[in-house]
Backbone as CSV, one residue per row, in Angstrom:
resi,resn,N_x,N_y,N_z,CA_x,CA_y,CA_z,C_x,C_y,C_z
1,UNK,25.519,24.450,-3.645,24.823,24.700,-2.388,23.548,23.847,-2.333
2,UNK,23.387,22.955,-1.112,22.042,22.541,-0.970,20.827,23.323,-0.621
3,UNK,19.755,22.778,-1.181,18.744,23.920,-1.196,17.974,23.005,-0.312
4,UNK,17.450,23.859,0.878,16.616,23.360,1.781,15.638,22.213,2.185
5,UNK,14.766,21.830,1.052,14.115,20.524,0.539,14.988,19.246,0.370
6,UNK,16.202,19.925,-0.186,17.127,18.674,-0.560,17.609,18.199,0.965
7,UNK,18.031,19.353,2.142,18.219,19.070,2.920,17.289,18.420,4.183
8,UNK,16.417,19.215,4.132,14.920,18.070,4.804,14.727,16.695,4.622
9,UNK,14.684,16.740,2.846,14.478,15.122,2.450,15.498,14.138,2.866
10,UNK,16.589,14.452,2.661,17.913,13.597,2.760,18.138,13.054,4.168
11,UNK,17.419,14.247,5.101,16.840,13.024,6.654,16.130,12.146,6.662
12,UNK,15.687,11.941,5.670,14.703,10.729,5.209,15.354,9.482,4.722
13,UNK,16.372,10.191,4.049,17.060,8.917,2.975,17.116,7.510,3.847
14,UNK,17.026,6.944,5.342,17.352,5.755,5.495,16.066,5.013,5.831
15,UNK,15.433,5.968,6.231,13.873,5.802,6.246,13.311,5.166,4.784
16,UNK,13.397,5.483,3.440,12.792,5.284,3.046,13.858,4.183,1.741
17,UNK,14.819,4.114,1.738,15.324,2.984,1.816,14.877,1.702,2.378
18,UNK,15.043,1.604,3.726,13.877,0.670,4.578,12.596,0.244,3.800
19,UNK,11.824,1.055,4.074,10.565,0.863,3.827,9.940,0.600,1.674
20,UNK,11.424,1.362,1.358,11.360,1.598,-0.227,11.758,-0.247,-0.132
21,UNK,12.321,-0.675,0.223,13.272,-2.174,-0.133,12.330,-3.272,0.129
22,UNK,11.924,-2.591,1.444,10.787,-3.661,1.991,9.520,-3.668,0.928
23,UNK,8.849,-2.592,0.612,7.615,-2.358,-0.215,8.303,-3.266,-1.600
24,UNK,9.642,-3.224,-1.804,10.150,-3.875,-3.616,9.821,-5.918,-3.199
25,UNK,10.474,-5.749,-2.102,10.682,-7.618,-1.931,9.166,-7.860,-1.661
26,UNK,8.571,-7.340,-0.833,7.704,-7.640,-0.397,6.486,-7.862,-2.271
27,UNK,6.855,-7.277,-2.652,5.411,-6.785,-4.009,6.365,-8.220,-4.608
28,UNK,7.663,-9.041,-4.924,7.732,-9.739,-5.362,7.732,-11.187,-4.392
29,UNK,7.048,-11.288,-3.220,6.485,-12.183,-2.368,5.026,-12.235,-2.534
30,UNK,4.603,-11.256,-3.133,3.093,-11.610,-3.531,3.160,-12.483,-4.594
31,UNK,4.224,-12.445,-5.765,3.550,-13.500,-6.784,3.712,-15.052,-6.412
32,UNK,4.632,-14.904,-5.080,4.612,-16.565,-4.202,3.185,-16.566,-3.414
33,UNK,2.773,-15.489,-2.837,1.150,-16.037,-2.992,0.417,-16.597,-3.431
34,UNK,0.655,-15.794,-4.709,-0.731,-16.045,-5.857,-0.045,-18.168,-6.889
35,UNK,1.023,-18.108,-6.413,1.313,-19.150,-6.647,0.982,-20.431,-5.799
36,UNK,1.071,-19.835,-4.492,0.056,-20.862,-3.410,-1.545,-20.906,-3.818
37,UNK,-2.212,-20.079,-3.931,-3.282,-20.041,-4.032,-3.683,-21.161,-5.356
38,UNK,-2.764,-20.522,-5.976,-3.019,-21.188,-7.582,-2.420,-22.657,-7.396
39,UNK,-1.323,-23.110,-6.764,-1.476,-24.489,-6.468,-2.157,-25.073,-5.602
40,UNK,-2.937,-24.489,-4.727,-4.199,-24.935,-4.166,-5.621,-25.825,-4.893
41,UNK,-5.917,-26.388,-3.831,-6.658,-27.050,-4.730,-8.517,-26.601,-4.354
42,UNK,-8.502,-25.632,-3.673,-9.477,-24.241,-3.786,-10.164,-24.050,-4.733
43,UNK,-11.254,-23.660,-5.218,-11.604,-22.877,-6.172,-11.582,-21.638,-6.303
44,UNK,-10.491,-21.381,-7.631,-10.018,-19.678,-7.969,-11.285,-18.902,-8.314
45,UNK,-11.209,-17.350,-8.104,-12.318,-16.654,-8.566,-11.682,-15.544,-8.637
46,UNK,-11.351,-15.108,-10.277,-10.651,-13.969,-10.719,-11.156,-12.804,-9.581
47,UNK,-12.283,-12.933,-9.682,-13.184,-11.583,-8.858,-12.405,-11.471,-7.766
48,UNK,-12.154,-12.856,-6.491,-11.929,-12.621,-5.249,-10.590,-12.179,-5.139
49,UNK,-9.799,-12.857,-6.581,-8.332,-12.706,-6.224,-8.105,-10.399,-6.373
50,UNK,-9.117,-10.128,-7.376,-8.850,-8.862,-7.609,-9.162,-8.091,-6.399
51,UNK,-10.403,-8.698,-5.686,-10.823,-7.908,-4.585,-10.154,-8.024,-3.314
52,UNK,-8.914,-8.930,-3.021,-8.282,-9.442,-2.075,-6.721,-9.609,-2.464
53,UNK,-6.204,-9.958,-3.352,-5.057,-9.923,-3.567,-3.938,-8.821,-4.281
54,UNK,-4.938,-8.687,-5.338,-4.142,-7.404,-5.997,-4.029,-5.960,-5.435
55,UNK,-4.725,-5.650,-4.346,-4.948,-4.585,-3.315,-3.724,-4.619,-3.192
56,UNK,-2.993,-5.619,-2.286,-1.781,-5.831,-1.538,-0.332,-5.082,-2.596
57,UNK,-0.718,-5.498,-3.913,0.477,-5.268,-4.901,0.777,-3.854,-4.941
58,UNK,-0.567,-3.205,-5.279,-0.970,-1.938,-5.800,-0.205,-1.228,-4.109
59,UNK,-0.623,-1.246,-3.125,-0.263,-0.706,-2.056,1.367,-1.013,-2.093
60,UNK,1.611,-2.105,-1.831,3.135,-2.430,-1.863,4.136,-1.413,-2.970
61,UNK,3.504,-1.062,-4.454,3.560,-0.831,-5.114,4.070,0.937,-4.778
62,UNK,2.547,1.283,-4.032,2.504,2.880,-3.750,3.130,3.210,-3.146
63,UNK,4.094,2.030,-2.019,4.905,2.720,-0.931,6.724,2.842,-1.700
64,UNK,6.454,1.947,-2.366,7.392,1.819,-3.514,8.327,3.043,-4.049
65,UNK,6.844,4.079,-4.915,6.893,4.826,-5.376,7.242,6.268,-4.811
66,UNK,6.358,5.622,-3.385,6.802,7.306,-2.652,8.147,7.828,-2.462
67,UNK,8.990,5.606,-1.646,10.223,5.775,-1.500,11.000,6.506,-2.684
68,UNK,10.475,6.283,-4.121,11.647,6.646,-5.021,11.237,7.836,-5.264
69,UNK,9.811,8.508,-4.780,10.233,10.232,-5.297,10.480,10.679,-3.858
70,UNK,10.400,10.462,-2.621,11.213,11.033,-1.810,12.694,11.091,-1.468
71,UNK,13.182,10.581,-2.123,14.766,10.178,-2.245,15.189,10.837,-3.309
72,UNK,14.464,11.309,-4.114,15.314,12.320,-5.589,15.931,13.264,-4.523
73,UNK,16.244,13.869,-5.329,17.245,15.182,-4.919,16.571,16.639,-5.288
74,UNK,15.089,17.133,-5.027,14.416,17.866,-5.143,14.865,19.714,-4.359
75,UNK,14.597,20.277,-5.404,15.019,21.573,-4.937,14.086,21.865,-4.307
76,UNK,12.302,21.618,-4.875,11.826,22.258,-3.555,10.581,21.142,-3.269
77,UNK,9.951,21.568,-1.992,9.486,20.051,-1.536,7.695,20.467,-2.306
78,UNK,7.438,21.233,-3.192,5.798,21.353,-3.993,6.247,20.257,-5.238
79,UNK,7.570,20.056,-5.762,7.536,19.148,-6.726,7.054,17.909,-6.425
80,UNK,7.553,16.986,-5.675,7.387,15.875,-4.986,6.212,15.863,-4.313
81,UNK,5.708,17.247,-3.603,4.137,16.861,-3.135,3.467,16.880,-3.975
82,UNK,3.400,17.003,-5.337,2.062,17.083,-6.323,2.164,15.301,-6.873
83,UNK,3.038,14.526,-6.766,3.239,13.348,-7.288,2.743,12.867,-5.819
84,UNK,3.223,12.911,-4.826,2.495,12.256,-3.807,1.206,12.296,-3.756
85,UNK,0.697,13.438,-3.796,-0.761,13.931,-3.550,-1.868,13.089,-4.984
86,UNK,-1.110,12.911,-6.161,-1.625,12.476,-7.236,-1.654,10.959,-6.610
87,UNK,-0.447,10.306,-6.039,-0.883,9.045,-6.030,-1.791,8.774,-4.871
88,UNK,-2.056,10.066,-3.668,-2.922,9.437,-2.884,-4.390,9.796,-3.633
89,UNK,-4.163,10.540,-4.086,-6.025,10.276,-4.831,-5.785,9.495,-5.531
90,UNK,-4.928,9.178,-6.320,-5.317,7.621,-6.984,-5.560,6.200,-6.059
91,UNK,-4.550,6.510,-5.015,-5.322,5.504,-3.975,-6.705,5.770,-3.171
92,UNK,-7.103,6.797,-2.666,-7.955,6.865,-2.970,-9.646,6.417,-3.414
93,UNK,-8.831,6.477,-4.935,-9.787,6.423,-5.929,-10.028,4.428,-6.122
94,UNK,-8.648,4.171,-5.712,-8.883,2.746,-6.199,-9.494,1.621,-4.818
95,UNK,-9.121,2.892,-3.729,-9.882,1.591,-2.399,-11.545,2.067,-2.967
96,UNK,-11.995,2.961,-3.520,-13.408,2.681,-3.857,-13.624,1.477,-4.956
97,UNK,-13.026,1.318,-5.654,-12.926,0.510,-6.691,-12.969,-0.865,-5.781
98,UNK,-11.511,-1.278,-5.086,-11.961,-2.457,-4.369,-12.893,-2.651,-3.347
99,UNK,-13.572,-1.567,-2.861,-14.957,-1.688,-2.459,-16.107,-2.528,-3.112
100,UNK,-15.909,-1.917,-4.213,-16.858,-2.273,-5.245,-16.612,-4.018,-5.716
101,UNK,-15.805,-4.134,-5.765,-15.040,-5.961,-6.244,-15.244,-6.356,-4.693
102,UNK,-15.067,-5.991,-3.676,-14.902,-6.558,-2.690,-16.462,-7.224,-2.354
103,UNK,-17.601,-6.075,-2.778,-19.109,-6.328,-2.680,-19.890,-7.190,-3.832
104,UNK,-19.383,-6.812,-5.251,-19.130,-7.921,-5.910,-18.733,-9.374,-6.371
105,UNK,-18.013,-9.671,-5.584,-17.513,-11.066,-5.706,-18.308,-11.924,-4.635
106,UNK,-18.350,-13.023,-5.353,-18.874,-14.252,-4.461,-18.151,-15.363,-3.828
107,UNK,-16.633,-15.035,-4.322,-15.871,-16.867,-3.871,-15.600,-16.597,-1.509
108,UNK,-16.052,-15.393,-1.540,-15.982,-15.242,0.042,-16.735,-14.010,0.603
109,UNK,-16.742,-14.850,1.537,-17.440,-13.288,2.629,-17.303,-12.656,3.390
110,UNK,-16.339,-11.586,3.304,-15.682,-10.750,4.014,-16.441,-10.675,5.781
111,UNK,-15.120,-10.825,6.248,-15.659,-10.651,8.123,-15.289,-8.916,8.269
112,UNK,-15.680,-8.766,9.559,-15.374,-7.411,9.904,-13.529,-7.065,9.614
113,UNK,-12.715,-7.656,9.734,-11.350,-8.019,9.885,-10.986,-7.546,8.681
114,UNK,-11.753,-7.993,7.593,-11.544,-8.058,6.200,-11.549,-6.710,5.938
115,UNK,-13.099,-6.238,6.664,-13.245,-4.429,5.802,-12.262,-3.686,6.620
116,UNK,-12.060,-3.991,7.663,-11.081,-2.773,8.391,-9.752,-3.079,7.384
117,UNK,-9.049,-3.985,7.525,-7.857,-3.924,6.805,-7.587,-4.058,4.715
118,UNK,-9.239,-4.199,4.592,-8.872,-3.882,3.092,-9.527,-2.713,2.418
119,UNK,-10.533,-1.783,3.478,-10.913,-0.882,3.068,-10.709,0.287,4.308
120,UNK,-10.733,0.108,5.290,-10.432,1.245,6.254,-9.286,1.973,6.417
121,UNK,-8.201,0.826,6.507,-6.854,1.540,6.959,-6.283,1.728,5.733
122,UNK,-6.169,1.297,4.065,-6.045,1.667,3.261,-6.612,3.390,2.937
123,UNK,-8.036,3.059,3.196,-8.312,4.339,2.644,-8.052,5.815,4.244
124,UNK,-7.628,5.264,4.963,-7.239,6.527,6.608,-5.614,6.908,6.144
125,UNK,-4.924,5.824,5.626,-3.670,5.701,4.977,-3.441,6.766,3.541
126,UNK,-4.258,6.607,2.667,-4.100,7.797,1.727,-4.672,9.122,1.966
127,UNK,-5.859,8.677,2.501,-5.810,10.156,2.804,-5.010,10.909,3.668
128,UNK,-4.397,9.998,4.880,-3.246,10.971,5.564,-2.092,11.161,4.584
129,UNK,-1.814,10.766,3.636,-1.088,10.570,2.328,-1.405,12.423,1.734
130,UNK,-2.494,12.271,1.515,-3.538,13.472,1.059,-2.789,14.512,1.234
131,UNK,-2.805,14.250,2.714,-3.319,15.598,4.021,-1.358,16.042,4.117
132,UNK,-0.437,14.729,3.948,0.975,15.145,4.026,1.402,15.810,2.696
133,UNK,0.810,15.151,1.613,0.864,16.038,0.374,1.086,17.254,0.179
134,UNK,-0.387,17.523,1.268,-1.120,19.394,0.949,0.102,19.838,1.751
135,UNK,0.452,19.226,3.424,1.428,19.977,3.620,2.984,20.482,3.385
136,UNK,3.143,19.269,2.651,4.536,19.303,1.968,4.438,20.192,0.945
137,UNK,3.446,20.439,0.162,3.429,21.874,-0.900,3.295,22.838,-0.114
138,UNK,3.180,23.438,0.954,3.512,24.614,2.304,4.560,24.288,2.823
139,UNK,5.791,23.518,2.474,7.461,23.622,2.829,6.785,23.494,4.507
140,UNK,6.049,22.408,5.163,6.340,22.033,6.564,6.457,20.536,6.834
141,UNK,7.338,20.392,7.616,8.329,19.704,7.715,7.680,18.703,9.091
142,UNK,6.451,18.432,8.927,5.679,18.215,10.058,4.844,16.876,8.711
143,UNK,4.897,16.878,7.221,3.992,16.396,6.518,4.654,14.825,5.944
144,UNK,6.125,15.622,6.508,7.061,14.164,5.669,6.690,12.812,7.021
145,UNK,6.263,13.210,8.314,5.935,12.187,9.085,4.510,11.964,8.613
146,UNK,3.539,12.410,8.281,2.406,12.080,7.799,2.981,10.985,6.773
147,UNK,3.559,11.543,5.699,3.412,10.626,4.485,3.842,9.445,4.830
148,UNK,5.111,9.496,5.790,5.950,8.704,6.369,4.819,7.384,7.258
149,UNK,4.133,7.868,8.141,2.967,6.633,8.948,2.385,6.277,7.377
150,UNK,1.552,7.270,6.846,0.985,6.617,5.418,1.221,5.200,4.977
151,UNK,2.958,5.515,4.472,3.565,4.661,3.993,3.438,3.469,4.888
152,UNK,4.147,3.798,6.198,4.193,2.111,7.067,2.540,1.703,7.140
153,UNK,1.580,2.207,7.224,0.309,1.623,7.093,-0.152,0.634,5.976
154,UNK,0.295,1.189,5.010,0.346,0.430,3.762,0.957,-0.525,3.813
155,UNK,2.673,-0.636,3.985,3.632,-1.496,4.012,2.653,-2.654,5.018
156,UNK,2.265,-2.114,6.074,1.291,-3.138,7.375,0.319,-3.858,6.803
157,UNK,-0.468,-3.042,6.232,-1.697,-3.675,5.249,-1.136,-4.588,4.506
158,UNK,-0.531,-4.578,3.417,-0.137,-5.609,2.473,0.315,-6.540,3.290
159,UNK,1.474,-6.526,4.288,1.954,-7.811,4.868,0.707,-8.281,5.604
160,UNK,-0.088,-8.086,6.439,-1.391,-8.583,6.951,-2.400,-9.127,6.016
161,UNK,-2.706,-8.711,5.064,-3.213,-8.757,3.846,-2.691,-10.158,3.377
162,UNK,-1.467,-10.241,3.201,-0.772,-11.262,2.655,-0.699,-12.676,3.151
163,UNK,-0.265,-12.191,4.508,-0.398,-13.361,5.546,-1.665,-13.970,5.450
164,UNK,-2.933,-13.566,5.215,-3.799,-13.480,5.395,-4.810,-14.418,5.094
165,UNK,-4.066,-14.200,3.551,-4.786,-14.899,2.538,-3.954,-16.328,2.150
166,UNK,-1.851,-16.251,2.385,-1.793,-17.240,3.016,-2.293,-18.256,4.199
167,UNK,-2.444,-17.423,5.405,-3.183,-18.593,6.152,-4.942,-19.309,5.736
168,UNK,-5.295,-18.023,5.212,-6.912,-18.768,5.055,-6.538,-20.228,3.887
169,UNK,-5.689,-20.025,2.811,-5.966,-21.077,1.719,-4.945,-22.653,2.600
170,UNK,-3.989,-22.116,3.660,-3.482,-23.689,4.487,-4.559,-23.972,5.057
171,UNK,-5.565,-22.943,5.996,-6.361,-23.714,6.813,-7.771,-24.074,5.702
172,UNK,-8.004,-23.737,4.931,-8.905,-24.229,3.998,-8.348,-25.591,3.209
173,UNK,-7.692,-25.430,2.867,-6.805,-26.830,2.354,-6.597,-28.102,3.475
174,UNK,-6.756,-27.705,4.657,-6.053,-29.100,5.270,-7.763,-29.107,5.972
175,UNK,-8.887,-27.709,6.074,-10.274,-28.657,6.599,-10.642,-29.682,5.391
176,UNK,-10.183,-29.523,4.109,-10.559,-30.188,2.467,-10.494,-31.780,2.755
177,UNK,-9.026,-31.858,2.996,-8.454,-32.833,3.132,-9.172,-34.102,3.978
């Protein structure tokens, strides 16, 4: 017999397939980034790449993760919200961190553009992460769309993110030239 959670989640299953597949290719299109960058003829700055690039992985990463614990086969939906809820305070915890590298580093200087999409919607993104967590440990069925935007926010961020930092190092490279 299916037990209720199993049946909630499993409306999910194509949803997060999608977004689980996209978050996997996508986290291995970042190391073709960091390979542009690095064949650039730019000057690298461990700092900027941590405060600007590795964001993208880590997120790509988190949406990753959600896909594969929302897709188990969970009897009830407090198991899966305590792993969600753990990784949104770890996200969280780590957009303060790239706050901190982001104010730290010198190889650039963040525009307004920069903080909204590497510190705003990251951190509005976990915490609605948070907030779907808390409600998915109260069995309502109103939290899996929370986690659910979460996720595509993230998935958004990294690809914007990505693009991003591809276009700045072409158009920096060809003003060089």
């Amino acid at each position: 017999m299916e037990s209720p959670a199993h049946a909630l989640l499993s409306q999910w299953e194509s949803f997060w397939v999608i977004v689980g597949s996209s978050a996997g290719g996508l986290t291995g299109l970042m190391f073709v980034v960091v390979a542009l960058v690095r064949e650039s003829s730019l000057p690298r700055n461990p700092d900027s790449i941590n405060a600007f690039g590795t964001p993208n992985v880590l997120h790509f990463v988190a949406v990753l993760l959600l896909a594969a614990v929302l897709s188990a086969p969970w009897t009830r939906l407090k198991d899966p919200a305590h792993v969600v809820g753990a990784t949104a305070l770890a996200g969280i915890v780590y957009v303060l961190v790239v706050l901190r590298r982001m104010r730290r580093q010198s190889g650039y200087t963040p525009v307004l553009e920069d903080w909204i999409w590497h510190q705003i919607l990251p951190m509005i993104a976990y915490a609605t992460l948070f907030v779907g967590a808390a409600g998915l440990s109260h069995d309502q069925p109103w939290a899996l769309f929370a986690i659910g935007a979460a996720a595509l926010v993230l998935l958004f961020v990294g690809i914007h993110n990505a693009w991003d930092t591809v276009a700045y190092v072409v158009a920096t490279e060809k003003d060089r030239k």
